[in-house]
Backbone as JSON, one array per atom type, in Angstrom:
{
  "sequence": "XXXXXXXXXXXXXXXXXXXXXXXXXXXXXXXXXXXXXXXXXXXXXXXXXXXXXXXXXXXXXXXXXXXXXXXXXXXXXXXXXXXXXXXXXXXXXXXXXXXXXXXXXXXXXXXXXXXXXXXXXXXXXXXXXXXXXXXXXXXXXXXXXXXXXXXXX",
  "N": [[0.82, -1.18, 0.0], [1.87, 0.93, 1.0], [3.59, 1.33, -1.2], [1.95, 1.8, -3.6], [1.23, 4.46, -2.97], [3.41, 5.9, -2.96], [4.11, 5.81, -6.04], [1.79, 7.05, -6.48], [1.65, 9.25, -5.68], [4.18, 10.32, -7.04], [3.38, 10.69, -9.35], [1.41, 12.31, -9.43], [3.09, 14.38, -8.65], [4.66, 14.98, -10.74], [2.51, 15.12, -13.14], [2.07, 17.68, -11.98], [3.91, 19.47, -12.31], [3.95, 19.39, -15.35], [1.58, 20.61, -16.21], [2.04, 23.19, -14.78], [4.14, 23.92, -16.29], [3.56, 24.01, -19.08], [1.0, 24.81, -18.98], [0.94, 27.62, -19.5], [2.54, 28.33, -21.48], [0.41, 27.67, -23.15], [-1.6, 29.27, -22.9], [-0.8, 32.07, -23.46], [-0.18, 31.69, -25.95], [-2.47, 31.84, -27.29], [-3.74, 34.3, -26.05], [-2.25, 36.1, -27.64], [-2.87, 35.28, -30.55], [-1.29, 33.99, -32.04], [-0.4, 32.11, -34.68], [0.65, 29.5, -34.04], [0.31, 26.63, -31.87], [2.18, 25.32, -29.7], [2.54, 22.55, -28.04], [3.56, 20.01, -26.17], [4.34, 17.06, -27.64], [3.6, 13.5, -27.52], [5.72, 11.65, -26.7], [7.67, 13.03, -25.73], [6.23, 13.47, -23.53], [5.88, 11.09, -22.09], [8.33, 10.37, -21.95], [9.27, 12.03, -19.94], [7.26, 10.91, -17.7], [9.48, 8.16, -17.29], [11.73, 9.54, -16.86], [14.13, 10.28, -14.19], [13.21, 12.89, -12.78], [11.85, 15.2, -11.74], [11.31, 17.77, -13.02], [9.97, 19.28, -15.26], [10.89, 19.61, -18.89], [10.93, 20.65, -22.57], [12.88, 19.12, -23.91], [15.63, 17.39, -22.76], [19.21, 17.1, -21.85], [21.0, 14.25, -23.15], [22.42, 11.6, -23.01], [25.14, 9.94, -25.4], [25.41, 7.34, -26.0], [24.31, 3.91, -24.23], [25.54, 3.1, -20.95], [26.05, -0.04, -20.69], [27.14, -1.76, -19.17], [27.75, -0.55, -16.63], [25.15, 0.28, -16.39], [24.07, -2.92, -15.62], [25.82, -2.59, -13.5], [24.76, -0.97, -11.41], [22.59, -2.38, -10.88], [23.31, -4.58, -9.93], [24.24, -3.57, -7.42], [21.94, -2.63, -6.16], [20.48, -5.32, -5.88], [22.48, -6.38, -3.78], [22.55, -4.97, -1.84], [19.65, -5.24, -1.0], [19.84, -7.88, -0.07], [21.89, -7.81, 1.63], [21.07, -6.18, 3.62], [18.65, -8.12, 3.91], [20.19, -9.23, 5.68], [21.08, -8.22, 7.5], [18.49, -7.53, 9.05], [17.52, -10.06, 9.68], [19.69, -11.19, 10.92], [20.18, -9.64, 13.34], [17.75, -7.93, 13.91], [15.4, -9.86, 14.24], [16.22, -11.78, 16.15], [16.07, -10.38, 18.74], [13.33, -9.66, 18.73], [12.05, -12.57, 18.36], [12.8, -13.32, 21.32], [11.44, -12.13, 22.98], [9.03, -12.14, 22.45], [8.4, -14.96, 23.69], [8.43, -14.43, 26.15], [6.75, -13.06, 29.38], [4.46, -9.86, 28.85], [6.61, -6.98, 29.35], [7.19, -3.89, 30.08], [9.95, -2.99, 30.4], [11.55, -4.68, 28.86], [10.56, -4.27, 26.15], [11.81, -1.73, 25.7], [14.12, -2.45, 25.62], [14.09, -4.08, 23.27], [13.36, -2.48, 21.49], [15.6, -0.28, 21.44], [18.04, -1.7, 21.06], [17.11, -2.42, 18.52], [17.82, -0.37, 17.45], [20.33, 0.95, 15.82], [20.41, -1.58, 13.66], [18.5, -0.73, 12.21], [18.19, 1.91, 11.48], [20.72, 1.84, 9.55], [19.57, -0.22, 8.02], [18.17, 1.17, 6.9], [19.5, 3.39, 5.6], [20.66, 1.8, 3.91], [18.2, 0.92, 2.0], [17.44, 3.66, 1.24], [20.08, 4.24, -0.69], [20.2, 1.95, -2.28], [17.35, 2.66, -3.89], [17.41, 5.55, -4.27], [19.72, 5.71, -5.64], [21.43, 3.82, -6.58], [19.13, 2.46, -8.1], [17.65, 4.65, -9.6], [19.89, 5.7, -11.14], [20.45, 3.93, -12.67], [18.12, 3.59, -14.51], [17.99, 6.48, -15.35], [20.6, 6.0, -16.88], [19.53, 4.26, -18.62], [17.94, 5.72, -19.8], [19.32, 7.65, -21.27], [19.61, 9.81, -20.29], [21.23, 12.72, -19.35], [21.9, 14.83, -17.03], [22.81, 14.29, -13.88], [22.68, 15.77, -11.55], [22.24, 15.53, -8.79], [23.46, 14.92, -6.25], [24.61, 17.59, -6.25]],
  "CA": [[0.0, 0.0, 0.0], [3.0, 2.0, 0.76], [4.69, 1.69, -2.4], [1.22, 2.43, -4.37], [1.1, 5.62, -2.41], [4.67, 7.0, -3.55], [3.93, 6.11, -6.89], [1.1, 8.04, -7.24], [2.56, 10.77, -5.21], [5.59, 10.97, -7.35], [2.97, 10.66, -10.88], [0.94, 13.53, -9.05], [3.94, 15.72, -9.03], [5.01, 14.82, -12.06], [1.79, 15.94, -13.33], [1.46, 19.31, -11.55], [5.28, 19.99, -12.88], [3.88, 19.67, -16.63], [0.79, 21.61, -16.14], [2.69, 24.45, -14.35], [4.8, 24.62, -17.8], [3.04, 24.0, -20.36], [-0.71, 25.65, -19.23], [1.03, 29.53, -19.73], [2.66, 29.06, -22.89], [-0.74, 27.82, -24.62], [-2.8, 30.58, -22.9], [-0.08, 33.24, -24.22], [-0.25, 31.9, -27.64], [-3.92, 31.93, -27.48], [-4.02, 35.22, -26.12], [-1.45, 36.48, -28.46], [-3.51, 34.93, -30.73], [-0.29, 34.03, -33.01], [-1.22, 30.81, -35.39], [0.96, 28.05, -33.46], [0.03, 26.6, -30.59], [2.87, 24.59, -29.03], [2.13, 21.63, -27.34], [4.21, 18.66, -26.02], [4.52, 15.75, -28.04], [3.17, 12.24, -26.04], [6.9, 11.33, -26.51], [7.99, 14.22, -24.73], [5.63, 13.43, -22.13], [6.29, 10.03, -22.03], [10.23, 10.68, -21.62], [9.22, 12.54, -18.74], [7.46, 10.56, -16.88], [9.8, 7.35, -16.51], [13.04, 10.29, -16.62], [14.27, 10.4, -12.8], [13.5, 14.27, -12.66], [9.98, 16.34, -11.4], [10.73, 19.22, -13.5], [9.18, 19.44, -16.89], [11.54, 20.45, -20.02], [10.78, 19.67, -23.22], [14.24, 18.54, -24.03], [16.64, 16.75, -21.71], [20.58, 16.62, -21.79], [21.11, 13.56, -23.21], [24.18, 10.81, -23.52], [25.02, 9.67, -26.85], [25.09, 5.91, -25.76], [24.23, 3.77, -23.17], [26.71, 1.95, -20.85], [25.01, -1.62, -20.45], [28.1, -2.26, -17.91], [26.79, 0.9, -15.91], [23.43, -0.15, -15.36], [24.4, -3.88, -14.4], [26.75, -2.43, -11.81], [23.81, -0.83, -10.59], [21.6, -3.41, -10.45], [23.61, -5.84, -9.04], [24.13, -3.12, -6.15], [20.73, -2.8, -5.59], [20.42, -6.55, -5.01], [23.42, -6.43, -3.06], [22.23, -3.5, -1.0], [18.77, -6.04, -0.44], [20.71, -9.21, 0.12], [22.54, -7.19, 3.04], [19.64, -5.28, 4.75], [17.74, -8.88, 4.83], [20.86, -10.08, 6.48], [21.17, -7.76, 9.13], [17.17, -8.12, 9.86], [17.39, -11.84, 9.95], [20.8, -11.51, 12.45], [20.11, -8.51, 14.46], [16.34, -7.97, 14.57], [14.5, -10.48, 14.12], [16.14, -12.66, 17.46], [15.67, -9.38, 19.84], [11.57, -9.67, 19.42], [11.42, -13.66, 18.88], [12.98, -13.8, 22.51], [10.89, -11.06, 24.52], [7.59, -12.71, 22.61], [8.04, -15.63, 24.72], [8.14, -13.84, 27.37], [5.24, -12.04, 29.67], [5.12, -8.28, 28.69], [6.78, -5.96, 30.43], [8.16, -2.54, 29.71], [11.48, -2.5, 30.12], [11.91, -5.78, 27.95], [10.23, -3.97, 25.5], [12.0, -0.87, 25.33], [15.41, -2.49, 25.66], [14.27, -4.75, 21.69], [13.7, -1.22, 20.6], [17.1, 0.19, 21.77], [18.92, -2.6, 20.43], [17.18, -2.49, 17.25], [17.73, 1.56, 16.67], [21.27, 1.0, 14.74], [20.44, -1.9, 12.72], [17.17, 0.05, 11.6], [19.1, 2.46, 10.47], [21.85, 0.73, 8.63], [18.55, -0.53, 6.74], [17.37, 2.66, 5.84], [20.4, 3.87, 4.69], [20.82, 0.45, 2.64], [17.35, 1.37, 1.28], [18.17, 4.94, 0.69], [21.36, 4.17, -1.12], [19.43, 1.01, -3.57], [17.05, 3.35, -4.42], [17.67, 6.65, -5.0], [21.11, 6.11, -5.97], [21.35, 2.83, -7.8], [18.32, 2.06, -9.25], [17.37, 5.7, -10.33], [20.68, 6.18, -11.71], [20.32, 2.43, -13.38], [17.28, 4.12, -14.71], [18.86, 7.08, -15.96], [21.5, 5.89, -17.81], [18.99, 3.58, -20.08], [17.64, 6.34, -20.73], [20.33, 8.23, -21.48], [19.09, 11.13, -18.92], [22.73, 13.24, -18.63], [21.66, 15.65, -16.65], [22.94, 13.62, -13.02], [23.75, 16.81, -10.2], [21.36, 15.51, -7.69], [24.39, 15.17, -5.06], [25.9, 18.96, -6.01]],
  "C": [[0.88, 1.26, 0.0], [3.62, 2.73, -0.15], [3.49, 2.48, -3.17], [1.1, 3.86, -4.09], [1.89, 6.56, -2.83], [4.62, 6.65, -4.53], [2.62, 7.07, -7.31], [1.2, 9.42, -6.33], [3.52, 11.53, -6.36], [4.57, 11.64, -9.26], [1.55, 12.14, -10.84], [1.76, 14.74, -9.58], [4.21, 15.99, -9.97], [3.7, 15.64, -12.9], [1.88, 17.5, -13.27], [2.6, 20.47, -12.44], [4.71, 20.51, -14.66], [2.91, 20.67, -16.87], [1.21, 22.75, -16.24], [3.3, 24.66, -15.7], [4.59, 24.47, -18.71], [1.5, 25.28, -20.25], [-0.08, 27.61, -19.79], [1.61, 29.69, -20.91], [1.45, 28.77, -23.66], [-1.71, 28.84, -24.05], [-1.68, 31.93, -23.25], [-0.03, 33.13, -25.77], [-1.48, 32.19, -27.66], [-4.78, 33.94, -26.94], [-3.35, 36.54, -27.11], [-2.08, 36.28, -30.17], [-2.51, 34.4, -32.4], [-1.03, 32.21, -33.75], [-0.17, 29.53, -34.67], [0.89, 28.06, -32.27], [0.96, 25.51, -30.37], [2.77, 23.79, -28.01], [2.79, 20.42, -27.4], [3.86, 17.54, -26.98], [4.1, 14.52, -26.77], [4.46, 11.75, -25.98], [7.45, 11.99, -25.56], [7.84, 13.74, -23.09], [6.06, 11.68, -21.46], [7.98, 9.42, -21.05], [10.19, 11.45, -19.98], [9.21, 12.1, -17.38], [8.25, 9.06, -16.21], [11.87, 8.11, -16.27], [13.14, 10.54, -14.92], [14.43, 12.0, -12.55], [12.05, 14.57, -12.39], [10.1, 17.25, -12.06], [10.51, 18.87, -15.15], [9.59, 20.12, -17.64], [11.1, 19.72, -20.95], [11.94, 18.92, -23.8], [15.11, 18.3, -22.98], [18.04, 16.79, -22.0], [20.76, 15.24, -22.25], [22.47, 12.9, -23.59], [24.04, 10.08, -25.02], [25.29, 8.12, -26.46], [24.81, 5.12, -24.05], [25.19, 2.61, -22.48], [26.22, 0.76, -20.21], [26.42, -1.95, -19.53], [27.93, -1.44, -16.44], [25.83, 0.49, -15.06], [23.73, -1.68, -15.05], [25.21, -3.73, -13.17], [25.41, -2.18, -11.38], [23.08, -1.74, -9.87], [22.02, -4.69, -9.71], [24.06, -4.99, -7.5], [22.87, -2.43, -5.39], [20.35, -4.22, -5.33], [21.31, -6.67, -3.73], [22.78, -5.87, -1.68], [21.04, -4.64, 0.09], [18.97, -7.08, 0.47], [21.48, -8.53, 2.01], [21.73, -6.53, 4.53], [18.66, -6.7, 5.51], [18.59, -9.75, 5.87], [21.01, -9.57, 8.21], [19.59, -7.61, 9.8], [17.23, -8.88, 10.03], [18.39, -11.83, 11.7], [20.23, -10.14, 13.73], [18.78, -7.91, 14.77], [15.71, -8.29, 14.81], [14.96, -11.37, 15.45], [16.08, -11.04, 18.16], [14.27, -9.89, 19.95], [11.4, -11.48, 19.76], [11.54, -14.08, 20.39], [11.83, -12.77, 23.42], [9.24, -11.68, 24.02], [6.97, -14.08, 23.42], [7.67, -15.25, 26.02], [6.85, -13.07, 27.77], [5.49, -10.84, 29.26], [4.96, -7.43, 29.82], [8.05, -4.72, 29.55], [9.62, -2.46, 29.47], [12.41, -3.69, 29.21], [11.58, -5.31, 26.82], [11.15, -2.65, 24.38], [13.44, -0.93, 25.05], [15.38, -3.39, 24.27], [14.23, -3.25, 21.5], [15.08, -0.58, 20.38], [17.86, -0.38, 21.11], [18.83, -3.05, 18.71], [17.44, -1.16, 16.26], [19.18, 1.22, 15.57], [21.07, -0.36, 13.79], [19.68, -1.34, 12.03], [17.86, 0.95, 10.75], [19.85, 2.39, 9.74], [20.66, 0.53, 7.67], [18.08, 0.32, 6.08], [18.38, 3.08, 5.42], [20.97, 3.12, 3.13], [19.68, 1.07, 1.09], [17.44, 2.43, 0.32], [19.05, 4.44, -0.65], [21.01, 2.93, -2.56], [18.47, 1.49, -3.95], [16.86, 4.54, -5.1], [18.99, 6.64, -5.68], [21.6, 5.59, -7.17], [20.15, 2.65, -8.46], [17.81, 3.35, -10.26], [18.5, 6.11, -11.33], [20.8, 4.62, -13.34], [19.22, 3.08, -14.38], [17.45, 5.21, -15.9], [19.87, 6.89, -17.27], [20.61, 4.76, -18.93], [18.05, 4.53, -20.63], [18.06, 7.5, -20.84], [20.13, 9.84, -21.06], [20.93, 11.47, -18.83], [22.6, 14.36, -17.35], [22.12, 14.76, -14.53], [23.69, 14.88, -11.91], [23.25, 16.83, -9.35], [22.17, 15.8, -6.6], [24.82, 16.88, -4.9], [24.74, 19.93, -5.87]]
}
Protein backbone atom coordinates (compact mmCIF):
# COMPACT_ATOMS: atom_id res chain seq x y z
CA UNK A 1 0.00 0.00 0.00
CA UNK A 2 3.00 2.00 0.76
CA UNK A 3 4.69 1.69 -2.40
CA UNK A 4 1.22 2.43 -4.37
CA UNK A 5 1.10 5.62 -2.41
CA UNK A 6 4.67 7.00 -3.55
CA UNK A 7 3.93 6.11 -6.89
CA UNK A 8 1.10 8.04 -7.24
CA UNK A 9 2.56 10.77 -5.21
CA UNK A 10 5.59 10.97 -7.35
CA UNK A 11 2.97 10.66 -10.88
CA UNK A 12 0.94 13.53 -9.05
CA UNK A 13 3.94 15.72 -9.03
CA UNK A 14 5.01 14.82 -12.06
CA UNK A 15 1.79 15.94 -13.33
CA UNK A 16 1.46 19.31 -11.55
CA UNK A 17 5.28 19.99 -12.88
CA UNK A 18 3.88 19.67 -16.63
CA UNK A 19 0.79 21.61 -16.14
CA UNK A 20 2.69 24.45 -14.35
CA UNK A 21 4.80 24.62 -17.80
CA UNK A 22 3.04 24.00 -20.36
CA UNK A 23 -0.71 25.65 -19.23
CA UNK A 24 1.03 29.53 -19.73
CA UNK A 25 2.66 29.06 -22.89
CA UNK A 26 -0.74 27.82 -24.62
CA UNK A 27 -2.80 30.58 -22.90
CA UNK A 28 -0.08 33.24 -24.22
CA UNK A 29 -0.25 31.90 -27.64
CA UNK A 30 -3.92 31.93 -27.48
CA UNK A 31 -4.02 35.22 -26.12
CA UNK A 32 -1.45 36.48 -28.46
CA UNK A 33 -3.51 34.93 -30.73
CA UNK A 34 -0.29 34.03 -33.01
CA UNK A 35 -1.22 30.81 -35.39
CA UNK A 36 0.96 28.05 -33.46
CA UNK A 37 0.03 26.60 -30.59
CA UNK A 38 2.87 24.59 -29.03
CA UNK A 39 2.13 21.63 -27.34
CA UNK A 40 4.21 18.66 -26.02
CA UNK A 41 4.52 15.75 -28.04
CA UNK A 42 3.17 12.24 -26.04
CA UNK A 43 6.90 11.33 -26.51
CA UNK A 44 7.99 14.22 -24.73
CA UNK A 45 5.63 13.43 -22.13
CA UNK A 46 6.29 10.03 -22.03
CA UNK A 47 10.23 10.68 -21.62
CA UNK A 48 9.22 12.54 -18.74
CA UNK A 49 7.46 10.56 -16.88
CA UNK A 50 9.80 7.35 -16.51
CA UNK A 51 13.04 10.29 -16.62
CA UNK A 52 14.27 10.40 -12.80
CA UNK A 53 13.50 14.27 -12.66
CA UNK A 54 9.98 16.34 -11.40
CA UNK A 55 10.73 19.22 -13.50
CA UNK A 56 9.18 19.44 -16.89
CA UNK A 57 11.54 20.45 -20.02
CA UNK A 58 10.78 19.67 -23.22
CA UNK A 59 14.24 18.54 -24.03
CA UNK A 60 16.64 16.75 -21.71
CA UNK A 61 20.58 16.62 -21.79
CA UNK A 62 21.11 13.56 -23.21
CA UNK A 63 24.18 10.81 -23.52
CA UNK A 64 25.02 9.67 -26.85
CA UNK A 65 25.09 5.91 -25.76
CA UNK A 66 24.23 3.77 -23.17
CA UNK A 67 26.71 1.95 -20.85
CA UNK A 68 25.01 -1.62 -20.45
CA UNK A 69 28.10 -2.26 -17.91
CA UNK A 70 26.79 0.90 -15.91
CA UNK A 71 23.43 -0.15 -15.36
CA UNK A 72 24.40 -3.88 -14.40
CA UNK A 73 26.75 -2.43 -11.81
CA UNK A 74 23.81 -0.83 -10.59
CA UNK A 75 21.60 -3.41 -10.45
CA UNK A 76 23.61 -5.84 -9.04
CA UNK A 77 24.13 -3.12 -6.15
CA UNK A 78 20.73 -2.80 -5.59
CA UNK A 79 20.42 -6.55 -5.01
CA UNK A 80 23.42 -6.43 -3.06
CA UNK A 81 22.23 -3.50 -1.00
CA UNK A 82 18.77 -6.04 -0.44
CA UNK A 83 20.71 -9.21 0.12
CA UNK A 84 22.54 -7.19 3.04
CA UNK A 85 19.64 -5.28 4.75
CA UNK A 86 17.74 -8.88 4.83
CA UNK A 87 20.86 -10.08 6.48
CA UNK A 88 21.17 -7.76 9.13
CA UNK A 89 17.17 -8.12 9.86
CA UNK A 90 17.39 -11.84 9.95
CA UNK A 91 20.80 -11.51 12.45
CA UNK A 92 20.11 -8.51 14.46
CA UNK A 93 16.34 -7.97 14.57
CA UNK A 94 14.50 -10.48 14.12
CA UNK A 95 16.14 -12.66 17.46
CA UNK A 96 15.67 -9.38 19.84
CA UNK A 97 11.57 -9.67 19.42
CA UNK A 98 11.42 -13.66 18.88
CA UNK A 99 12.98 -13.80 22.51
CA UNK A 100 10.89 -11.06 24.52
CA UNK A 101 7.59 -12.71 22.61
CA UNK A 102 8.04 -15.63 24.72
CA UNK A 103 8.14 -13.84 27.37
CA UNK A 104 5.24 -12.04 29.67
CA UNK A 105 5.12 -8.28 28.69
CA UNK A 106 6.78 -5.96 30.43
CA UNK A 107 8.16 -2.54 29.71
CA UNK A 108 11.48 -2.50 30.12
CA UNK A 109 11.91 -5.78 27.95
CA UNK A 110 10.23 -3.97 25.50
CA UNK A 111 12.00 -0.87 25.33
CA UNK A 112 15.41 -2.49 25.66
CA UNK A 113 14.27 -4.75 21.69
CA UNK A 114 13.70 -1.22 20.60
CA UNK A 115 17.10 0.19 21.77
CA UNK A 116 18.92 -2.60 20.43
CA UNK A 117 17.18 -2.49 17.25
CA UNK A 118 17.73 1.56 16.67
CA UNK A 119 21.27 1.00 14.74
CA UNK A 120 20.44 -1.90 12.72
CA UNK A 121 17.17 0.05 11.60
CA UNK A 122 19.10 2.46 10.47
CA UNK A 123 21.85 0.73 8.63
CA UNK A 124 18.55 -0.53 6.74
CA UNK A 125 17.37 2.66 5.84
CA UNK A 126 20.40 3.87 4.69
CA UNK A 127 20.82 0.45 2.64
CA UNK A 128 17.35 1.37 1.28
CA UNK A 129 18.17 4.94 0.69
CA UNK A 130 21.36 4.17 -1.12
CA UNK A 131 19.43 1.01 -3.57
CA UNK A 132 17.05 3.35 -4.42
CA UNK A 133 17.67 6.65 -5.00
CA UNK A 134 21.11 6.11 -5.97
CA UNK A 135 21.35 2.83 -7.80
CA UNK A 136 18.32 2.06 -9.25
CA UNK A 137 17.37 5.70 -10.33
CA UNK A 138 20.68 6.18 -11.71
CA UNK A 139 20.32 2.43 -13.38
CA UNK A 140 17.28 4.12 -14.71
CA UNK A 141 18.86 7.08 -15.96
CA UNK A 142 21.50 5.89 -17.81
CA UNK A 143 18.99 3.58 -20.08
CA UNK A 144 17.64 6.34 -20.73
CA UNK A 145 20.33 8.23 -21.48
CA UNK A 146 19.09 11.13 -18.92
CA UNK A 147 22.73 13.24 -18.63
CA UNK A 148 21.66 15.65 -16.65
CA UNK A 149 22.94 13.62 -13.02
CA UNK A 150 23.75 16.81 -10.20
CA UNK A 151 21.36 15.51 -7.69
CA UNK A 152 24.39 15.17 -5.06
CA UNK A 153 25.90 18.96 -6.01
Amino acid sequence: AALLLALQVRLVMKAHSFIRENVPRVLSSVKDKSGTLHIPRISQYLYFLFAPTLIYRDNYPRNPTIRWGYVATKFAQVLGSLFYAYYIFVRLCIPQFRNSSQETFNLRGLVLCIFNSILPGVLILFLVFFAFLHCWLNAFAEMLRFADRMFYK
